[in-house]
Every structure is written in structure tokens, then in C-alpha cells.
C-alpha positions in Angstrom: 0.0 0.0 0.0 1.1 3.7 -1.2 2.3 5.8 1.8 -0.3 8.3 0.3 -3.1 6.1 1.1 -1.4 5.1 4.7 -1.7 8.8 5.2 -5.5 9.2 4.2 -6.3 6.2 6.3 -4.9 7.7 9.3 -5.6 11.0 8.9 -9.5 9.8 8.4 -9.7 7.9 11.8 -8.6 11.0 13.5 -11.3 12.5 11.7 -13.7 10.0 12.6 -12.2 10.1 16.8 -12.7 14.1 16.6 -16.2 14.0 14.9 -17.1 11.5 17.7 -16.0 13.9 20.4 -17.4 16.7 18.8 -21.3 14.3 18.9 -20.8 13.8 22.5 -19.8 16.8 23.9 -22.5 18.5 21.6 -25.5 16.5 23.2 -26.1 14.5 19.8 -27.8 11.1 20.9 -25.5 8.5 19.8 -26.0 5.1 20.1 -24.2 3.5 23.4 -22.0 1.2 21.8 -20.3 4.1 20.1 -19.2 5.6 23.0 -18.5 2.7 25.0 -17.1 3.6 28.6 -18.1 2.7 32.7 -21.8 1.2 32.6 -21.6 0.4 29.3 -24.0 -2.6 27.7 -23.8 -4.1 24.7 -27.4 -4.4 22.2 -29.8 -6.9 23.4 -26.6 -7.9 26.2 -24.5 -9.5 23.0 -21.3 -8.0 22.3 -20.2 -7.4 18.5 -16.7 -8.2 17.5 -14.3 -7.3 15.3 -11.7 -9.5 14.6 -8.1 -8.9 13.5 -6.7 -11.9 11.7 -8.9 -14.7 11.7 -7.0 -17.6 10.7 -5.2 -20.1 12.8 -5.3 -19.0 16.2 -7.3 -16.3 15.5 -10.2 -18.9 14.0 -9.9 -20.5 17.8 -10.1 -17.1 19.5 -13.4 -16.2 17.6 -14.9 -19.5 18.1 -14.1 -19.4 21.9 -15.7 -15.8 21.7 -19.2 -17.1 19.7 -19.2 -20.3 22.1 -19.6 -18.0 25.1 -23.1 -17.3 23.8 -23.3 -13.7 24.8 -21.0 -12.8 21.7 -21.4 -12.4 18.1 -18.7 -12.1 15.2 -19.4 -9.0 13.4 -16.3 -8.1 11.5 -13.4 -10.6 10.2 -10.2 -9.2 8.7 -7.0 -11.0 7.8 -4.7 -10.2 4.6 -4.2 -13.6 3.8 -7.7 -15.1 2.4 -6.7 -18.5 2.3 -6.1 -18.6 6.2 -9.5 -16.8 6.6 -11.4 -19.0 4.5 -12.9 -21.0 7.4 -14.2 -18.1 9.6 -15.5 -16.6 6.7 -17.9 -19.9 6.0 -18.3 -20.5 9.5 -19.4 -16.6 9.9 -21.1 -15.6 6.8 -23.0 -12.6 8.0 -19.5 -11.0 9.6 -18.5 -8.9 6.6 -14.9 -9.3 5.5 -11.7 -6.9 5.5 -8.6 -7.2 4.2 -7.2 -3.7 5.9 -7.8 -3.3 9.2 -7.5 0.6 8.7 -10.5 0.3 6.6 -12.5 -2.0 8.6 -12.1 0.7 11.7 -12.6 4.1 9.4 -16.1 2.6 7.6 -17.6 0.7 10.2 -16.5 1.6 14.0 -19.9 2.7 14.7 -21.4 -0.9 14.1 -19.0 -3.3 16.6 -17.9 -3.0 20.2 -14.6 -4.8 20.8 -11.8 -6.1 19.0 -9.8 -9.2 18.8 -6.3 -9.0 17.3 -4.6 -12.4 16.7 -2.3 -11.2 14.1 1.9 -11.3 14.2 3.5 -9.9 17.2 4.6 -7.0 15.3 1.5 -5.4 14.4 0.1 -5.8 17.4 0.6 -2.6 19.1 -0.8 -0.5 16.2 -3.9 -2.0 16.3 -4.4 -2.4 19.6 -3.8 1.1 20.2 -5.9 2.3 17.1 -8.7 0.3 18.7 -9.0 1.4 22.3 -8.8 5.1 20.9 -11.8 4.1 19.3 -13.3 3.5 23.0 -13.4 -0.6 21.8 -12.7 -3.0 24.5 -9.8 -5.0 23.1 -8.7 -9.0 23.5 -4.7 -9.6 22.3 -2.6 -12.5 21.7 0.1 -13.0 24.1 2.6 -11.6 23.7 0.9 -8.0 24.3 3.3 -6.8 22.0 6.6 -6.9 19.7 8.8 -4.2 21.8 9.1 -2.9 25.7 8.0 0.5 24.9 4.6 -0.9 23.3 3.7 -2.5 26.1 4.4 0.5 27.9 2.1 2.4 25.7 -0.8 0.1 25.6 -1.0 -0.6 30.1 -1.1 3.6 30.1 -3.6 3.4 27.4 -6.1 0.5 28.8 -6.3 3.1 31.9 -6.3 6.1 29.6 -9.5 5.3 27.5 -11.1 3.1 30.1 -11.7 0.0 28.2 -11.7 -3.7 29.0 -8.4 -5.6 28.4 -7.4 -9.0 28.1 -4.2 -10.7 27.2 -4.8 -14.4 25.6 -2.9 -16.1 28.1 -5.8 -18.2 28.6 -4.0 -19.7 31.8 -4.3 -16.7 34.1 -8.0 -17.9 34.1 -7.3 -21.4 35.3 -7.9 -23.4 38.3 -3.9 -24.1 38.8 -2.9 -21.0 39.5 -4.7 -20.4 42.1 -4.4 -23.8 43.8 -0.6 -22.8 43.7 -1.5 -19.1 45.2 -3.6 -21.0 47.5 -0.8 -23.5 48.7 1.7 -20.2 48.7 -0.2 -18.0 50.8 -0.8 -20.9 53.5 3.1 -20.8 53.8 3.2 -24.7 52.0 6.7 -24.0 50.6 8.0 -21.2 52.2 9.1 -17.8 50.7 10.2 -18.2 47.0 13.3 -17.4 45.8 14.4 -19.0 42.8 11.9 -20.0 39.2 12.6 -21.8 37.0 10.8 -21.8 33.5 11.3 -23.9 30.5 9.8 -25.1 27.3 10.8 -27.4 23.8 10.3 -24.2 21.7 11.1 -23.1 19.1 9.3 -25.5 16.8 10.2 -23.4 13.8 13.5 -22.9 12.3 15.9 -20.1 14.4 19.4 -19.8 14.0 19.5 -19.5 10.1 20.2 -16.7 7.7 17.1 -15.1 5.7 16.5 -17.0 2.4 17.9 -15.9 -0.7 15.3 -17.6 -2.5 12.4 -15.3 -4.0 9.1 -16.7 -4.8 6.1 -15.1 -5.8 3.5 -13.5 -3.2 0.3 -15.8 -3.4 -2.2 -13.8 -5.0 -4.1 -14.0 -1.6 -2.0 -12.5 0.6 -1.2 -8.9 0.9 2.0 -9.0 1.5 2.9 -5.3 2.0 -0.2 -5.0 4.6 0.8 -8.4 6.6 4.5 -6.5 7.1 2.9 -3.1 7.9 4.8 -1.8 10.7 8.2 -4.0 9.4 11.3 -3.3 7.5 9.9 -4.2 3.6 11.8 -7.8 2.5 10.5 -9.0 -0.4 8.7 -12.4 0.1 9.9 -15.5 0.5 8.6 -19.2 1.1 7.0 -20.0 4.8 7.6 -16.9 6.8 3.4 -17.1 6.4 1.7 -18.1 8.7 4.0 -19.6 11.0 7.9 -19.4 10.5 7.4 -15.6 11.6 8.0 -16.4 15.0 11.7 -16.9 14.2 12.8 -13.3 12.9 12.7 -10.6 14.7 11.3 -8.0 12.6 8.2 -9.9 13.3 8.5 -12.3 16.3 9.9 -12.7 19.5 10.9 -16.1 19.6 10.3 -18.7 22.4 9.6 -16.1 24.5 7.0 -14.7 22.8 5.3 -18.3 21.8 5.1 -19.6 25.6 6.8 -16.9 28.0 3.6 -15.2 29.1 2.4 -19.0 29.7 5.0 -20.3 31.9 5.8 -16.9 33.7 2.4 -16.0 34.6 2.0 -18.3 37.7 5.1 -16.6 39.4 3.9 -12.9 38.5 0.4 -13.9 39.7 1.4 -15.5 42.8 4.3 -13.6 44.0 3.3 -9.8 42.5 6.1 -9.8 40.5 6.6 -6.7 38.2 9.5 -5.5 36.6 12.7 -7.0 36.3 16.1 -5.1 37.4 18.6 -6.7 35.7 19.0 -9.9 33.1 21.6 -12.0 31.7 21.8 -14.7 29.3 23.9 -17.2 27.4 22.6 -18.3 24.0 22.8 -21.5 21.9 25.3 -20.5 18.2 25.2 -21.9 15.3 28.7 -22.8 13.1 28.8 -22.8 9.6 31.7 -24.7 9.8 33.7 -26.1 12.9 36.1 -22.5 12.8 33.6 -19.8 12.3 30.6 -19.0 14.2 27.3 -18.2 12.2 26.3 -14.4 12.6 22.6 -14.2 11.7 21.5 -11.3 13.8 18.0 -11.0 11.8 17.4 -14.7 13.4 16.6 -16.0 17.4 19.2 -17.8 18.5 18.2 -22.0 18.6 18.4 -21.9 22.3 18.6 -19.7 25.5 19.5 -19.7 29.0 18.2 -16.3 30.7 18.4 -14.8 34.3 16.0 -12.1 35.4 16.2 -10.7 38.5 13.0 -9.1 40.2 12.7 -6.8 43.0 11.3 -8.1 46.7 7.6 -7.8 46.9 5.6 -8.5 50.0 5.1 -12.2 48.6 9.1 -12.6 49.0 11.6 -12.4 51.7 13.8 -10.9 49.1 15.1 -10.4 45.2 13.9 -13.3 43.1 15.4 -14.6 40.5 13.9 -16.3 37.5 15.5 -18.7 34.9 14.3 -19.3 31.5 15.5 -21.8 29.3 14.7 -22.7 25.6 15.8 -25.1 22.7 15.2 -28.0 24.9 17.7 -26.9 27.8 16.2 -27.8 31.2 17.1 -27.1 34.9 18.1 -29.8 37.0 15.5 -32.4 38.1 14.8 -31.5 41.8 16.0 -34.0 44.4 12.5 -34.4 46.0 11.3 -35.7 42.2 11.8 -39.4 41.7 13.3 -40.8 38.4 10.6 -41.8 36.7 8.4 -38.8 37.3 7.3 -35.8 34.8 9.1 -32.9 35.6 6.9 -30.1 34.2 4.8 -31.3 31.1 8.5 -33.2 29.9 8.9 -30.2 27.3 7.8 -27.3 29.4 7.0 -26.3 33.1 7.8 -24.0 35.7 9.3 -24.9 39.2 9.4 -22.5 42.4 12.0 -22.8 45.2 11.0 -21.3 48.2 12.5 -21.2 52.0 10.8 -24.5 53.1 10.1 -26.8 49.5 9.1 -26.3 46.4 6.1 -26.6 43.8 5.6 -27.2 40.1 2.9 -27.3 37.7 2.9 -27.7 33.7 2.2 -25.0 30.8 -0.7 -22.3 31.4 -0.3 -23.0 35.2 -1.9 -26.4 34.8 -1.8 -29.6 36.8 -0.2 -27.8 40.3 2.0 -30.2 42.6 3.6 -29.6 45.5 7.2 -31.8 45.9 7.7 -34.7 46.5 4.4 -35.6 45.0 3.5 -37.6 48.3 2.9 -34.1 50.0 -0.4 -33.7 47.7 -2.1 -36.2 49.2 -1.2 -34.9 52.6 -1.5 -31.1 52.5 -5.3 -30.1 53.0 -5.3 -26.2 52.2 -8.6 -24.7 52.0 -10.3 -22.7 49.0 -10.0 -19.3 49.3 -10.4 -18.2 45.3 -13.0 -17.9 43.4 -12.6 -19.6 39.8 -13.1 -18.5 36.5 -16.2 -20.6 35.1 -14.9 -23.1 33.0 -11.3 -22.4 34.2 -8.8 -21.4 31.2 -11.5 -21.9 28.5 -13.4 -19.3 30.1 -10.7 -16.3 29.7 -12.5 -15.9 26.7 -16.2 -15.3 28.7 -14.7 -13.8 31.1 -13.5 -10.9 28.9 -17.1 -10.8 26.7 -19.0 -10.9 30.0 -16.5 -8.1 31.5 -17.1 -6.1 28.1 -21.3 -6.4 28.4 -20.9 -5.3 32.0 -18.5 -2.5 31.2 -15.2 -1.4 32.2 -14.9 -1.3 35.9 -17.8 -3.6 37.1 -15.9 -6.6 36.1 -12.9 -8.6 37.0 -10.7 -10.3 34.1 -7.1 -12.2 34.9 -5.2 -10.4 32.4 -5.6 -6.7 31.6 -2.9 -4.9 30.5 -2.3 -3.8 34.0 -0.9 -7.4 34.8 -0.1 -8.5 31.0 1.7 -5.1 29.9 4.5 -5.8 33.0 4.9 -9.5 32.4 4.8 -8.9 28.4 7.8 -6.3 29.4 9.7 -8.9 31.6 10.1 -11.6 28.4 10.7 -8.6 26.0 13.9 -7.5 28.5 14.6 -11.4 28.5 15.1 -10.7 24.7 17.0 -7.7 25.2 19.9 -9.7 26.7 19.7 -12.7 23.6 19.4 -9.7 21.4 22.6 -8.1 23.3 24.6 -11.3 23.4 24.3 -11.1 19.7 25.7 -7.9 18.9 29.5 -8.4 17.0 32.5 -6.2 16.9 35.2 -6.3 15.3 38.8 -7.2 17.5 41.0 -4.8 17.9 43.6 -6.3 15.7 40.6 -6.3 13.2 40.6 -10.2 12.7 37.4 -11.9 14.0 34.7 -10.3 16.1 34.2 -9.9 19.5 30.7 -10.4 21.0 31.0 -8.0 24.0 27.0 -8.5 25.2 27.1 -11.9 25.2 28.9 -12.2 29.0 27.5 -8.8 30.8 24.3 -8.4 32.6 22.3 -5.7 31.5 21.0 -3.2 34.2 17.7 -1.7 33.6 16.8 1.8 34.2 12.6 1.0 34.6 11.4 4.6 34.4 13.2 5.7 31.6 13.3 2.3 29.8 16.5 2.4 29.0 19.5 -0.3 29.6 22.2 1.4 31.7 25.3 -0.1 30.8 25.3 -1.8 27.1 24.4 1.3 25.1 23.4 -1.0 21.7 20.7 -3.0 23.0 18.6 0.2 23.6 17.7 0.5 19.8 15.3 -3.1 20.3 13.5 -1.1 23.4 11.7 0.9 20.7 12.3 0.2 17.1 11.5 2.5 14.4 8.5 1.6 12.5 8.4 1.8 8.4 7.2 4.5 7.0 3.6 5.2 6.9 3.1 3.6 10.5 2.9 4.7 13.6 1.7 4.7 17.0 -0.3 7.6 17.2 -0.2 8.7 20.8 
């Protein structure tokens, strides 16, 4: 797309955000939905969604929305129409987009929420366009591509007040609070060490960008699926999936399953944002002399170590391990040989004071170690659950959206998503950082100074303190024609 017509679209939904002011503050009767806001509710108590890439996991995300019974898809929109083929039989009445842009300019009057399920890097412009749009909004882990996104978007949930959820579908489910329960009765102490691990990536990292061109598939709009990214011209099987591996579009294993395994600890022990973080990284050799530099790639595999201030959940700094690439921690002692440590290719394990506990991805089957002590520790309900448990973080957010913002609890607004999404996101800073090549002094080789420092983090200012380079991934610079438009 022209950066002309980038520049109408924007410049029309400002139009269309002042002329909506302008309604209100002149007494104009406007329907409800269009303003959106505390004590809002939907048409006939049915929300109307918009959704933003409906193919994949985007085609689960709307189904789990129409399955709650008290939503109805209104809008789909996805640049590829081969991968939104099925929602577009399964909702033939929800008329069809290719540009979100255009979806939001002609019809914002006609839907109340949005659903973005699209690659990591568009996520914040949408998101953002969205809520200043008053639409409550529902967004694929992870919240976003960069730190200063998520930044943007927790300031801007509060700033617009609109309902927010994070699809990390686990914050909803019954094992996380069986493990706050057991936590908060003082089962294993005061935690001080995490571990986190998982068998990702499942797509290729580690590898230089292909050489080989192919044609776009006359489907896909390939300029409008790279929107806020560098322009590359197209090659094979970075659609729909492969994505995940580059970083002008992904964020790697942390991005696929970090907000799944790291959401327990944040939950339970109030975790929020990270002070400092190191890392090693897995390299790749194209031959047994000379490292592979593919800094447009992740890296195969990761160890990382993030360090959190004390909350009043811990006696003091904790410190959380992630590991990727199929690198795991050490089996505990209290585990016997023959049982599952995690789910086998992921999990997260908290050390505390007086023992430990464990559960498996989104938070699920909790156990305290050894596994004898489950059948002895008798620790009383004190949470409520979500109905239907992680299934129904999808409900949860269309019944918080009917009811309006404020009357409603969800389990991950961007209050509690923005500062976990910005723990993984520093994670990459550091396999980002360990990356970064110079060349020796005696100009043969490279050095790779970042890749044995630990960065410090200056919080307020978003800035790394002592490894100058990293900064430029805190807040990348968008292709022209995009922005974030604060």
C-alpha cells in the first residue's frame, strides 16, 4: 500500500475520533456502543466483535468468543484469504476486510470490541488504534513486539477506560490459584528461585534469511501483513507460521510460551519489573572454525536470568530462569526418576524457604514436591474460579465487556499483562545483546562484547544502563507510513 493512502487512512480515523467527540460533547444522541465507557452494555446484552486476523489461532479465539453465547462475530479481517477462509464460511454474515485501517474508518460505529490475533509486530498499532476508538480489546500473548509498546498500551487501557485481556488463557485457570492458595498458606516457604522452560522453538531459528524469492500468493497482501516492518521482499513460509523466528516480526520462544509459563510466578508472588538480566545463547557454526552471525534470526536456544525486586510475597530479590531449545534445569531431588518434571517439554518450578512446587504450561496440573505431600496437605479454597477455568478467559473478557469497564474482573488486563509482556521482552534484550558483534581490535574476527555482561535496567526511563546498543530493540523504528499515534 502507497504511503499516500497510509496517510489518508490515518488521517480519516482522526477525523472520525474528533467528529465522535465533537457528537458527544454537543448532546447529539449516539448510540451506546459508540461511546463505550463505565456502565456500558452491549445491544440486546450481546457484544459485537471485530476481529483482527482470523485464521489459525485467530479462528480458535473467535470460536471461543461465539461459544460464550453472549458474543457475536461481526467483522473478520485477515490479509491472507486462504487462512480466513474458514471463519469466513463459519461466519457468513460478519463482513470481510482485508485492511484493518479500513474496517475501523467505515464501520467503528457498528461493533464494540476487538480481537487481534495477528503477528507480534502489528500488534501494538492495532491495539492502540482500537482502544482510541473506545473498543474494549482481546490480544494475543505476547501484548506486543517491543518494551515501549507494552508501555504504551498498560497507560492506554487506563487512559480510555476500556476492557483488556491478554490471551494467556492460563491466568484464568484453576492451577494457578491452587498454587497461590498453597503459597499463601506458607506450603513451601518464601520463594526465591523460578525456573521456566519449554521445547520451543518449533520453527526454524538460527538461520540466515532466504535468498530464495518466490512469488506472493495472490491471496496475501503481502505489504499490509509487514505493515509496521522493514519491507523484504517475500519468500517461502515466513506465512503463517515461520514468523515467530525473525525478529522484525517475532519474539521467539519467548514470545510463543513466556507469558504462559511466567504467569504463575507474577500472579502469585506480584512480581513486576525485572532489574537486571543475563543470558547465554545456543550459536550456530557454519563450519567447525567460524561462528554463524545471523542477527536477523533468534538464536536455537537460550539460557536467561531475570532478577525481580522483593515484593511483600518474597523475603527478598527473586530470580527467574528461562531456558529454551530444549535446555532444562536440573531435576529436583524431592522428584523421583521416573516422574514428569513439568509437562516433559515445558514447566515451571518454584523454590521457596521450606520446599518447592511445580505445575505444567498455562499454570496447569499444580503439585507440590515430593508428589506424596499432595495427598497430605489439606489447604482450603479461598479463590474464586473462573467458570470453565482457562476456556473461560474468553467469557470472562465478553461478559466483563457487556458489564462494562470497571464492574468486572478479568485475569489479564494490561495492567498485569503489559508488566509480564515487558519482563520476556527485556529477557530478549539480553539474547538480542549477546548477539551484537564487533570487530577485534587487531581487526581479525569479532568480538561479541554483550554476550557475558548483565544488562541493568533503568525502569522509568526504559532504557539499559550499561550496554548502550541493546537500547535501539526497546523501541524500534516503524516503516514509514506507520505509527503509533499517541
Amino acid at each position: 500500500m502507497s504511503e499516500s493512502k497510509n496517510q489518508t487512512l490515518k488521517s480519516s480515523r482522526r477525523d472520525f475520533i474528533k467528529n465522535t467527540a465533537i457528537a458527544a460533547a454537543g448532546f447529539i444522541i449516539v448510540p451506546r456502543h459508540v461511546l463505550g465507557g463505565k456502565g456500558f452494555v452491549a445491544p440486546s446484552d450481546r457484544l459485537l466483535i471485530a476481529s483482527i486476523g482470523v485464521g489459525g489461532k485467530g479462528e480458535s479465539d473467535i470460536n471461543s468468543f461465539y461459544s460464550s453465547g453472549k458474543a457475536d462475530i461481526a467483522y473478520l479481517c485477515d490479509v491472507d484469504d486462504r487462512r480466513a477462509a474458514n471463519s469466513i464460511n463459519k461466519y457468513p454474515k460478519a463482513k470481510y476486510y482485508k485492511d484493518w485501517r479500513v474496517l475501523f474508518d467505515k464501520e467503528a460505529k457498528n461493533f464494540d470490541a476487538v480481537s487481534v490475533s495477528t503477528p507480534d509486530h502489528n500488534h501494538a498499532v492495532q491495539t492502540l488504534a482500537a482502544m482510541q476508538l473506545g473498543k474494549h480489546v482481546y490480544v494475543q500473548k505476547p501484548l506486543t513486539h517491543d518494551i515501549y509498546e507494552a508501555r504504551i498500551l498498560t497507560d492506554a487501557a487506563k487512559r480510555y477506560k476500556v476492557v483488556t485481556q491478554m490471551g494467556n488463557q492460563g491466568a484464568s485457570g484453576d492451577g494457578v490459584r491452587q498454587l497461590k492458595e498453597w503459597y499463601d498458606a506458607g506450603e513451601i516457604g518464601k520463594v526465591h528461585t523460578i525456573y521456566t522452560w519449554t521445547n520451543r522453538p518449533v520453527w526454524p531459528q538460527g538461520i540466515a534469511w532466504p535468498q530464495t524469492r518466490i512469488d506472493v500468493p495472490k491471496e496475501l497482501d503481502w505489504d499490509l501483513w509487514l505493515g509496521t516492518a522493514p519491507y523484504k521482499e517475500y519468500v517461502d513460509k515466513v506465512v503463517p507460521f515461520n514468523w515467530r523466528g525473525w525478529w522484525d516480526y517475532g519474539t521467539g520462544a519467548l514470545g510463543d510460551m513466556g507469558c504462559h509459563l511466567m504467569e504463575a510466578p507474577f500472579s502469585i508472588l506480584g512480581l513486576q519489573y525485572a532489574t537486571d538480566v543475563e543470558c547465554s545463547v545456543g550459536t550456530v557454526y557454519v563450519d567447525e572454525f567460524k561462528r554463524g552471525y545471523f542477527p536477523e534470526s533468534c538464536p536455537p536456544s537460550s539460557h536467561v536470568t531475570l532478577t525481580f525486586p522483593k515484593t511483600d510475597k518474597t523475603k527478598g530479590p527473586v530470580k527467574m530462569h528461562w531456558m529454551d531449545g530444549g535446555i532444562q534445569p536440573e531435576r529436583p531431588e524431592e522428584l523421583n526418576a521416573n516422574e514428569l518434571f513439568g509437562d516433559g517439554g515445558n514447566g515451571t518450578l518454584f523454590i521457596g524457604t521450606k520446599g518447592k512446587m511445580m505445575c505444567s504450561t498455562y499454570g496447569a496440573n499444580p503439585r507440590l514436591l515430593p508428589l506424596s505431600r499432595n495427598q497430605e496437605v489439606n489447604v482450603k479454597q479461598k479463590l474464586e474460579r473462573v467458570p470453565g477455568g482457562a476456556d473461560g478467559h474468553y467469557a470472562q473478557w465478553v461478559e466483563a465487556c457487556i458489564a462494562g469497564y470497571g464492574n468486572k474482573e478479568v485475569s489479564s488486563p494490561f495492567e498485569i499483562g503489559g508488566p509480564l509482556t515487558e519482563a520476556l521482552l527485556m529477557a530478549n534484550l539480553a539474547i538480542r545483546g549477546a548477539d551484537i558483534r564487533k570487530p577485534k581490535a587487531n581487526g581479525k574476527g569479532f568480538d561479541y562484547p554483550g554476550s557475558n555482561i548483565k544488562l541493568l535496567w533503568d525502569n522509568q526511563n526504559m532504557r539499559v544502563t550499561n550496554f548502550d546498543e541493546v537500547n535501539q530493540y526497546v523501541k524500534r523504528d516503524y516503516r514509514n507510513g506507520w505509527s503509533l499515534n499517541l
